[in-house]
ROKOL-12926 format. One record per residue (C-alpha): x, y, z; residue number from 1; residue in three letters. Coordinates in Angstrom, 1 decimal, padded with zeros to 4 digits. Layout:
BEGIN
<r><c1>X</c1><c2>Y</c2><c3>Z</c3><i>NUM</i><aa>ala</aa></r>
...
//
This chain:
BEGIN
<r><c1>109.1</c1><c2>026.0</c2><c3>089.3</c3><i>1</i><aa>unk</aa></r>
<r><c1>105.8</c1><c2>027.1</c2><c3>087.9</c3><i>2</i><aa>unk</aa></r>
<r><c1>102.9</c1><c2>025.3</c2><c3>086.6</c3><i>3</i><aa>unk</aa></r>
<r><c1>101.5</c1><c2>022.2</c2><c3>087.4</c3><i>4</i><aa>unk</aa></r>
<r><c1>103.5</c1><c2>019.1</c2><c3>087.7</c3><i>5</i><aa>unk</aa></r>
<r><c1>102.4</c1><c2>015.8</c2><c3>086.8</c3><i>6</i><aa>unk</aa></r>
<r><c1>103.1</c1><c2>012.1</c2><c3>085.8</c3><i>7</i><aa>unk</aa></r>
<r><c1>101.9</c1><c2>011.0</c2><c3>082.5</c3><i>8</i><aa>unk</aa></r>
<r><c1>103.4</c1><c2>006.9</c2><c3>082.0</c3><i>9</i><aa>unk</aa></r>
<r><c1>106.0</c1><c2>007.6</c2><c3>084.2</c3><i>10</i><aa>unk</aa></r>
<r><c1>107.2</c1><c2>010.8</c2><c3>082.6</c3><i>11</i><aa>unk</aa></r>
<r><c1>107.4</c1><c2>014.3</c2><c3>085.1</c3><i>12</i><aa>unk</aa></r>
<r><c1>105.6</c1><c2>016.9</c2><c3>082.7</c3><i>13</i><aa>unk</aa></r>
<r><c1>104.0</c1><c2>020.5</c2><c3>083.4</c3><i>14</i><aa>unk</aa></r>
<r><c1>102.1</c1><c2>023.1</c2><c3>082.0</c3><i>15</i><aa>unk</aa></r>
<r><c1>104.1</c1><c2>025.3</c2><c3>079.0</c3><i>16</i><aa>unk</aa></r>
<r><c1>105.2</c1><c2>028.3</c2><c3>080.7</c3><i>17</i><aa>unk</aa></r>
<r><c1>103.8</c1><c2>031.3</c2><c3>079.2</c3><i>18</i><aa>unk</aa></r>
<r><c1>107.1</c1><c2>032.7</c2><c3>077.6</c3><i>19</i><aa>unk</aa></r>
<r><c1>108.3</c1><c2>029.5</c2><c3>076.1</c3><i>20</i><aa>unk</aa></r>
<r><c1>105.2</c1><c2>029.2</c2><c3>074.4</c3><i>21</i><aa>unk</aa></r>
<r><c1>105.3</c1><c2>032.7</c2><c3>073.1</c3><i>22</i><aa>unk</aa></r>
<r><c1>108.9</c1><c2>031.8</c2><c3>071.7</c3><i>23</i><aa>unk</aa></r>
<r><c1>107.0</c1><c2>028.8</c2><c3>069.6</c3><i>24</i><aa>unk</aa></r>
<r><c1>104.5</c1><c2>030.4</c2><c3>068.2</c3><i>25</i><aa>unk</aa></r>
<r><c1>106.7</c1><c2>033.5</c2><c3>067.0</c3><i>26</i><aa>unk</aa></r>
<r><c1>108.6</c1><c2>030.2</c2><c3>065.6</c3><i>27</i><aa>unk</aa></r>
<r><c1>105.4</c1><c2>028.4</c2><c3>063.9</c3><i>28</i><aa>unk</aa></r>
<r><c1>103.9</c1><c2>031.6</c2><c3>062.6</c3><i>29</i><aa>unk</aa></r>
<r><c1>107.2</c1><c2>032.1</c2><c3>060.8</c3><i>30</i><aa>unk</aa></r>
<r><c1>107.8</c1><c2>028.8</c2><c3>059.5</c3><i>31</i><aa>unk</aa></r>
<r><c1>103.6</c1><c2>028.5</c2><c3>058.6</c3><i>32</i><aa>unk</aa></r>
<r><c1>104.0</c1><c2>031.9</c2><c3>057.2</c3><i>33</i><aa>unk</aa></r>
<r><c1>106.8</c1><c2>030.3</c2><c3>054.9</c3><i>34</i><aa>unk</aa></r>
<r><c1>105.2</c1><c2>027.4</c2><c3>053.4</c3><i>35</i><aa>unk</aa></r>
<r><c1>101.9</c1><c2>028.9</c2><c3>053.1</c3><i>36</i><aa>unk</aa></r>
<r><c1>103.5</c1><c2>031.6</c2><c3>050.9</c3><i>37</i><aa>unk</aa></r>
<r><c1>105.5</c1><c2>029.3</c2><c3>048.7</c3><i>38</i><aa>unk</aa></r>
<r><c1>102.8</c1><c2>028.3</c2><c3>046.2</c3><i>39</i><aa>unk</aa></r>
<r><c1>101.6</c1><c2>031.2</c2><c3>046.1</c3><i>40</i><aa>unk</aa></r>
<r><c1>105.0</c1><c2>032.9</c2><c3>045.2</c3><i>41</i><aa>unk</aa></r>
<r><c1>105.4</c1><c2>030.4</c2><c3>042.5</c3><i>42</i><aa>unk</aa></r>
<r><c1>102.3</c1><c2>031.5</c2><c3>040.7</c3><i>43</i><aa>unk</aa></r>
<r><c1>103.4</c1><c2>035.4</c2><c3>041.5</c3><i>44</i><aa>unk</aa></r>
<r><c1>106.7</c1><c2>034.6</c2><c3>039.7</c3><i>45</i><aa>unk</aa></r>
<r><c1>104.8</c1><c2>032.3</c2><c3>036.7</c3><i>46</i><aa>unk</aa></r>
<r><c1>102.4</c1><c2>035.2</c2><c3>036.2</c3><i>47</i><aa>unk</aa></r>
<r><c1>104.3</c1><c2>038.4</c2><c3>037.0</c3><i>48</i><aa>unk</aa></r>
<r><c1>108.3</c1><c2>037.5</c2><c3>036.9</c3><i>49</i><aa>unk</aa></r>
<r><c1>108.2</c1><c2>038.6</c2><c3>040.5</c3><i>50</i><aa>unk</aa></r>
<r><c1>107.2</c1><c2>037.7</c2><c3>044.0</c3><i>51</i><aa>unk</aa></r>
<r><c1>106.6</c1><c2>041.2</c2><c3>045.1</c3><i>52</i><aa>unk</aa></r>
<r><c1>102.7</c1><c2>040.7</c2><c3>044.5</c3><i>53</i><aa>unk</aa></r>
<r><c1>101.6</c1><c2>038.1</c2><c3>047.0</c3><i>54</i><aa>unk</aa></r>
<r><c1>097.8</c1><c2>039.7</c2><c3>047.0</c3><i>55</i><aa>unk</aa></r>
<r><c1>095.6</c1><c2>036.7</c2><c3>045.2</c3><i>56</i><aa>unk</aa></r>
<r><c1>092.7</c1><c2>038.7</c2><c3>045.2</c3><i>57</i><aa>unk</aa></r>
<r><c1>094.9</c1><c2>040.5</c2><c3>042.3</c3><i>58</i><aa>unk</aa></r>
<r><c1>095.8</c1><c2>037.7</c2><c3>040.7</c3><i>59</i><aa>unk</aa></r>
<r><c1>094.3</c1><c2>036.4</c2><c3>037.2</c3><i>60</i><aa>unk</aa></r>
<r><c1>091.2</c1><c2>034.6</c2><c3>037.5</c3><i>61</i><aa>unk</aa></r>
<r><c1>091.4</c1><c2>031.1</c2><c3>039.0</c3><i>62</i><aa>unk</aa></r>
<r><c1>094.7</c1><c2>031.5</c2><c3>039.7</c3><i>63</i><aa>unk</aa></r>
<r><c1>094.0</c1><c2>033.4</c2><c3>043.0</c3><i>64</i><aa>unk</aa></r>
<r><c1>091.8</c1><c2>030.7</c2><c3>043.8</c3><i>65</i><aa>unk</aa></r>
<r><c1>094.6</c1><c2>027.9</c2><c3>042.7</c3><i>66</i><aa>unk</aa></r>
<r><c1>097.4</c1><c2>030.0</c2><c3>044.4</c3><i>67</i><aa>unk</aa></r>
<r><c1>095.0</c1><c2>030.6</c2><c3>047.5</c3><i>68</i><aa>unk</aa></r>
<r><c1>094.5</c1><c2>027.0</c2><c3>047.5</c3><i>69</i><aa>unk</aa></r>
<r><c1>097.6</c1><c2>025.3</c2><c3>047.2</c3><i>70</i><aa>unk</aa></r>
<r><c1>099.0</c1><c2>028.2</c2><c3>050.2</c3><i>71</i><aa>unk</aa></r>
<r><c1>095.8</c1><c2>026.4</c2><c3>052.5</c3><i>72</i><aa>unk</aa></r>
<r><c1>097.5</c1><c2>023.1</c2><c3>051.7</c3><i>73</i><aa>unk</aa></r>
<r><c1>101.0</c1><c2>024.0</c2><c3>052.6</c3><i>74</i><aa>unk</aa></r>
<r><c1>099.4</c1><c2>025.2</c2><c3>055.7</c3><i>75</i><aa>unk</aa></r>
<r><c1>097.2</c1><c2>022.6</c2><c3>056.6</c3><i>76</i><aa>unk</aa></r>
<r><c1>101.0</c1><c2>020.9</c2><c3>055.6</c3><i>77</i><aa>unk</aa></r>
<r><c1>102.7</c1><c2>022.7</c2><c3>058.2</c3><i>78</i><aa>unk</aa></r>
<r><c1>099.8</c1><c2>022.8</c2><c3>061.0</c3><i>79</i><aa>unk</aa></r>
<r><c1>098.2</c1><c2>019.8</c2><c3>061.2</c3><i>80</i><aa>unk</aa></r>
<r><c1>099.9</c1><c2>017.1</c2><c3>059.5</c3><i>81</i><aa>unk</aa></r>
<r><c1>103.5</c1><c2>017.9</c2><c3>060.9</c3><i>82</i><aa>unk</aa></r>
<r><c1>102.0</c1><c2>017.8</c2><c3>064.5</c3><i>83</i><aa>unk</aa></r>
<r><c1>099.7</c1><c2>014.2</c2><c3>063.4</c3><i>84</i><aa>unk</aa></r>
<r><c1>102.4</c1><c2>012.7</c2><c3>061.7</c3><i>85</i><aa>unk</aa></r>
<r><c1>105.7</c1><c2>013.7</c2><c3>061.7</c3><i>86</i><aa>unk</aa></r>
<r><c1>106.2</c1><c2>015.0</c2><c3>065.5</c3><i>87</i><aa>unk</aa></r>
<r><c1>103.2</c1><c2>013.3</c2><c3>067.1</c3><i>88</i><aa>unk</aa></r>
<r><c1>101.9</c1><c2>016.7</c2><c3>068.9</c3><i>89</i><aa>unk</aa></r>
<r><c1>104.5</c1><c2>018.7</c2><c3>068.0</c3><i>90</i><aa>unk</aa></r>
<r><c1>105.3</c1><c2>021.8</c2><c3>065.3</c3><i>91</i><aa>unk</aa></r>
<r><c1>108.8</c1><c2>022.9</c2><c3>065.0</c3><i>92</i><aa>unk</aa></r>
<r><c1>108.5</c1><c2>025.3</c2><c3>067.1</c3><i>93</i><aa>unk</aa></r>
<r><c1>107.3</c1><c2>023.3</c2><c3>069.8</c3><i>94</i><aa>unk</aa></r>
<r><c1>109.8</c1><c2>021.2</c2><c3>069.2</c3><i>95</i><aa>unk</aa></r>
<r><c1>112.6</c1><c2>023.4</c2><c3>068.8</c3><i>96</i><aa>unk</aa></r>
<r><c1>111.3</c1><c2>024.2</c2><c3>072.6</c3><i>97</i><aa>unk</aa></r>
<r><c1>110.5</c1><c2>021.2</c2><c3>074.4</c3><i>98</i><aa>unk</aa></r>
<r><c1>106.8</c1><c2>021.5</c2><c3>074.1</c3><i>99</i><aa>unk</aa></r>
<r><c1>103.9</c1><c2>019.2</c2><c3>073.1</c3><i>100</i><aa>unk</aa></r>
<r><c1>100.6</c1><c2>019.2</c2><c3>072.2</c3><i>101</i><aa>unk</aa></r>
<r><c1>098.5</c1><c2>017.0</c2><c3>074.3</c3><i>102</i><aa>unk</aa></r>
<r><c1>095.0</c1><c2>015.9</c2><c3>075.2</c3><i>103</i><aa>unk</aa></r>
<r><c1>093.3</c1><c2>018.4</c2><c3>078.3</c3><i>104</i><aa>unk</aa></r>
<r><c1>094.0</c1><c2>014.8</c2><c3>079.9</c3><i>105</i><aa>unk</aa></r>
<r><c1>097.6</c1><c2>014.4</c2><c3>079.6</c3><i>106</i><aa>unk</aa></r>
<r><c1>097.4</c1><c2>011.5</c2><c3>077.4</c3><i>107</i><aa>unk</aa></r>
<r><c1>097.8</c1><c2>011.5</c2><c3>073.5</c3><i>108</i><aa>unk</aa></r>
<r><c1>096.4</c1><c2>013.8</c2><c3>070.9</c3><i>109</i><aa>unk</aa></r>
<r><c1>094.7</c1><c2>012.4</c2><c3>068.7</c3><i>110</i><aa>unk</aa></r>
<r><c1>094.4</c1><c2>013.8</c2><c3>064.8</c3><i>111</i><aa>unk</aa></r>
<r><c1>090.8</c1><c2>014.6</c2><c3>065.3</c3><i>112</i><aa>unk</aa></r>
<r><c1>091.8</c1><c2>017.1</c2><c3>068.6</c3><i>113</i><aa>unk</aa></r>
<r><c1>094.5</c1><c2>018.5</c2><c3>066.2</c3><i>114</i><aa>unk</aa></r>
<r><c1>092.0</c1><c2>019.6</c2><c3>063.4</c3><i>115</i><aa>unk</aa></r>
<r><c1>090.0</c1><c2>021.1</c2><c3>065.9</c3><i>116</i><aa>unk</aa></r>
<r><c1>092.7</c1><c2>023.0</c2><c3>067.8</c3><i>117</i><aa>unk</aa></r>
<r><c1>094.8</c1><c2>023.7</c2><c3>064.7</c3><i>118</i><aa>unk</aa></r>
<r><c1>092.7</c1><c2>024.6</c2><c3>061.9</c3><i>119</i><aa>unk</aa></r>
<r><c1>089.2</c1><c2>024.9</c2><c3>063.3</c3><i>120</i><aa>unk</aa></r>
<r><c1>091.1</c1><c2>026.8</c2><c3>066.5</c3><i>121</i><aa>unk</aa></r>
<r><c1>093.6</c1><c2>028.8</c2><c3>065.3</c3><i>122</i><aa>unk</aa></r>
<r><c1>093.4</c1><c2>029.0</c2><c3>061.3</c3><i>123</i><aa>unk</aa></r>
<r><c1>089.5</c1><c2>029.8</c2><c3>060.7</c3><i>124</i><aa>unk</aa></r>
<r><c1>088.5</c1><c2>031.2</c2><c3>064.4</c3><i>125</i><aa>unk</aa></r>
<r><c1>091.9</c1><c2>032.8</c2><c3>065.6</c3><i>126</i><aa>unk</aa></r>
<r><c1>092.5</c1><c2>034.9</c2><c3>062.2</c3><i>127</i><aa>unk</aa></r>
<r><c1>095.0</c1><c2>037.0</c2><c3>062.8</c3><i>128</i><aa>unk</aa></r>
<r><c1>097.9</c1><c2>034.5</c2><c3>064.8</c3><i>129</i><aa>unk</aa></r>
<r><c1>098.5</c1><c2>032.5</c2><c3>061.5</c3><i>130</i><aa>unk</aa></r>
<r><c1>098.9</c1><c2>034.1</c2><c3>058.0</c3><i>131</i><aa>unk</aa></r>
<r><c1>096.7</c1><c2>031.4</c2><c3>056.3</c3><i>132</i><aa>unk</aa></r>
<r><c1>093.8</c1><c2>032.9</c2><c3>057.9</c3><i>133</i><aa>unk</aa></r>
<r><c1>094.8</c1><c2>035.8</c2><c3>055.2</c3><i>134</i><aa>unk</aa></r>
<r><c1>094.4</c1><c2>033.4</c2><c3>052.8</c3><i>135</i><aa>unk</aa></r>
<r><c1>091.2</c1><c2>032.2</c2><c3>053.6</c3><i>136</i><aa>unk</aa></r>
<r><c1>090.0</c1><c2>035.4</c2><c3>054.0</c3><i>137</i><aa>unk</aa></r>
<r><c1>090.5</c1><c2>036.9</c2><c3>050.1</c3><i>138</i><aa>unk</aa></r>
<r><c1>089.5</c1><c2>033.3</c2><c3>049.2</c3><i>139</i><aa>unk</aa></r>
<r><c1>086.1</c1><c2>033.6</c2><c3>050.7</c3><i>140</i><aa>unk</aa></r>
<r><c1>085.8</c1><c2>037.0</c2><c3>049.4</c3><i>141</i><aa>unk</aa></r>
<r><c1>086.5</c1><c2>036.0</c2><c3>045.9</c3><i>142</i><aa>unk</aa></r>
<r><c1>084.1</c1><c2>033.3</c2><c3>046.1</c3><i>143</i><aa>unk</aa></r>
<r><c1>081.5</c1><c2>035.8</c2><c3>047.5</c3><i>144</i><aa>unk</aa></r>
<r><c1>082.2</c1><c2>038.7</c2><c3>045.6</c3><i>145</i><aa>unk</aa></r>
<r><c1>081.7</c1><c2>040.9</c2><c3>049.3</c3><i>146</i><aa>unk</aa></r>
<r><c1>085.1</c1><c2>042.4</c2><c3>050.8</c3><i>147</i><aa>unk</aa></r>
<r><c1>085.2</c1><c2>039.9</c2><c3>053.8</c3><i>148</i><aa>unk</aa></r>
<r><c1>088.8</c1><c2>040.6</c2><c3>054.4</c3><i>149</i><aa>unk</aa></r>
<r><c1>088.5</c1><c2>043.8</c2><c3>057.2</c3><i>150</i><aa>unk</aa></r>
<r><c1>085.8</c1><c2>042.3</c2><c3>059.0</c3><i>151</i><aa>unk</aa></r>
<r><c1>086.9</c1><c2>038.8</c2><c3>059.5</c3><i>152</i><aa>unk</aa></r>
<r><c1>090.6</c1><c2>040.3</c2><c3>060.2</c3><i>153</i><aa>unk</aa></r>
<r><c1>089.0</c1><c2>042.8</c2><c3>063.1</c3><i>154</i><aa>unk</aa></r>
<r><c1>087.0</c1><c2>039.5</c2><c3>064.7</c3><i>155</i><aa>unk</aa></r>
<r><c1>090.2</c1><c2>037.3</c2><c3>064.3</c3><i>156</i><aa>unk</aa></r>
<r><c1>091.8</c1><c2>040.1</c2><c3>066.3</c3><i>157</i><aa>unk</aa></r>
<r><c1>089.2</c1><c2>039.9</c2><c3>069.6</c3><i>158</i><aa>unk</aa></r>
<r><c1>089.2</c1><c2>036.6</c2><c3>069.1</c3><i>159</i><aa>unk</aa></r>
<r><c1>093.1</c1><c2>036.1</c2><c3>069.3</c3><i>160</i><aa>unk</aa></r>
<r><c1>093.3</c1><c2>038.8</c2><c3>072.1</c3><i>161</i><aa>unk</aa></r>
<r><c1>090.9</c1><c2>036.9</c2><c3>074.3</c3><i>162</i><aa>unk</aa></r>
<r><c1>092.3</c1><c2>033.7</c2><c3>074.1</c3><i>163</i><aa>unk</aa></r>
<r><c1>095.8</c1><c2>035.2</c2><c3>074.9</c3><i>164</i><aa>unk</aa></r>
<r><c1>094.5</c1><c2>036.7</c2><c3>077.5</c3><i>165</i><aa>unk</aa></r>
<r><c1>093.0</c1><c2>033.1</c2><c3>078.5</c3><i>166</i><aa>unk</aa></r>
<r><c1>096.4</c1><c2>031.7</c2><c3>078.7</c3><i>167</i><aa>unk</aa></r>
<r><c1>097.7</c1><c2>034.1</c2><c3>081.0</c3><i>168</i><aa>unk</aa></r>
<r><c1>094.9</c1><c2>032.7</c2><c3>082.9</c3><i>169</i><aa>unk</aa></r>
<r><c1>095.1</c1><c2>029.4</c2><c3>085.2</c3><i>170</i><aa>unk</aa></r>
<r><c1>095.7</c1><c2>026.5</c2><c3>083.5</c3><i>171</i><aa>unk</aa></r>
<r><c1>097.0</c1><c2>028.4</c2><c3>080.0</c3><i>172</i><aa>unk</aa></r>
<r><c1>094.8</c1><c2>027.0</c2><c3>078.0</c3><i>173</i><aa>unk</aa></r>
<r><c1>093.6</c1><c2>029.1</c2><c3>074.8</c3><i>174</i><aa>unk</aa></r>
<r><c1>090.8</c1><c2>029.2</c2><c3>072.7</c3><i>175</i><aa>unk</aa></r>
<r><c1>091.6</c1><c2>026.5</c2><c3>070.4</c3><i>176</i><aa>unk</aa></r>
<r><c1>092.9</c1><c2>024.6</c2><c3>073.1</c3><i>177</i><aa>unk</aa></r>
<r><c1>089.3</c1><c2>024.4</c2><c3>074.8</c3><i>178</i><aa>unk</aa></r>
<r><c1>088.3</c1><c2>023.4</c2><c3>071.0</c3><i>179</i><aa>unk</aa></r>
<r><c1>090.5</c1><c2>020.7</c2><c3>070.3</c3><i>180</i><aa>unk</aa></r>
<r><c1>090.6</c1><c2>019.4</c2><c3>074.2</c3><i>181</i><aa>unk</aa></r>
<r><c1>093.8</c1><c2>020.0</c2><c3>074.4</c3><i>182</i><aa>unk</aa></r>
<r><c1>096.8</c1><c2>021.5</c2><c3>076.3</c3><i>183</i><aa>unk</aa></r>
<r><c1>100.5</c1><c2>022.5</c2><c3>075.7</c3><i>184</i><aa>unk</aa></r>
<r><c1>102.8</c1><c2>021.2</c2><c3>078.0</c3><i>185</i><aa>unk</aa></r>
<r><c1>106.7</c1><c2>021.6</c2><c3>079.0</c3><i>186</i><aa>unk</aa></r>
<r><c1>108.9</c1><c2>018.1</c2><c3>078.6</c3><i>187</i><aa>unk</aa></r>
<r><c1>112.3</c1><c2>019.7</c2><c3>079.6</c3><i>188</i><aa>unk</aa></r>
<r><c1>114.1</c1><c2>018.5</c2><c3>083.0</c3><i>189</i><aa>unk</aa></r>
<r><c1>112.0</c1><c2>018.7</c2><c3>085.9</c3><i>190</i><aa>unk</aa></r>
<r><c1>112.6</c1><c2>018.2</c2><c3>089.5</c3><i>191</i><aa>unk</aa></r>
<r><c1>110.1</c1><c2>015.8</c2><c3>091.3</c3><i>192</i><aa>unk</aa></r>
<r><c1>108.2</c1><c2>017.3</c2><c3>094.1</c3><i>193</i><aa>unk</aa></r>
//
């Protein structure tokens, strides 16, 4: 077995293996991916009779900014309230693979550590592991008028390569985890040791 073992209230759970996690977030940027572009495919197919233009920076003025907003919605949606709410420290993904969200601690998240880790973490720092970031990106550089869209793309990139790297590292925690004060652990069967 590898990574660490621990009781949490009686329960055996252990650090998220490195591949299983992988697996859920190929998962969760699919399924964010989906109901962040579902708005704005409904304003593509109001304004244009087709989905094939998903660019809001293209779209009529506000509705890049509506579209733009109501895709930031679905996301924060899918993200943050799923995980608070619905599956307390779980997306779908994580769910689909026996993982869970949980404070550095081992005890429960709480909403504030998932804003941090979630959206703070991984939508606005981390911009290129969730396709909201896109999002925000032509947003901002509507309401700025300056092409923002390269450069915050190329910093979400180092940004997302250094904090995978980090969770190769001991303990596996990435960047937003160390924001939120969180960590991702494994609930499957475990032996005792």
């Amino acid at each position: 077995m590898t990574g660490k073992q621990e009781k949490y209230m009686g329960e055996t759970r252990r650090d998220a293996g490195v591949t299983r996690r992988f697996l859920a977030y190929l998962i969760d940027w699919y399924v964010g991916a989906l109901a962040t572009a579902l708005p704005i495919s409904m304003v593509a197919m109001k304004l244009y009779g087709t989905v094939k233009n998903q660019q809001i920076m293209e779209f009529e003025a506000p509705m890049g900014m509506a579209a733009g907003a109501a895709g930031l919605l679905c996301a924060v949606l899918y993200y943050w309230a799923v995980p608070a709410a619905v599956w307390k420290g779980q997306t779908l993904g994580k769910r689909w693979l026996h993982l869970k969200i949980t404070a550095a601690d081992g005890g429960e998240v709480s909403c504030g550590m998932l804003a941090r880790r979630q959206l703070l973490g991984i939508v606005l720092l981390e911009g290129s592991l969730v396709s909201a970031s896109t999002i925000w990106h032509q947003m901002a550089s509507m309401a700025t008028g300056i092409n923002l869209v390269t450069p915050l793309m190329y910093a979400g990139i180092a940004v997302s390569l250094a904090s995978a790297v980090m969770v190769l590292l001991k303990g596996h925690r990435a960047i937003h985890d160390y924001l939120g004060g969180t960590k991702v652990i494994y609930l499957g069967q475990l032996e005792d040791k």
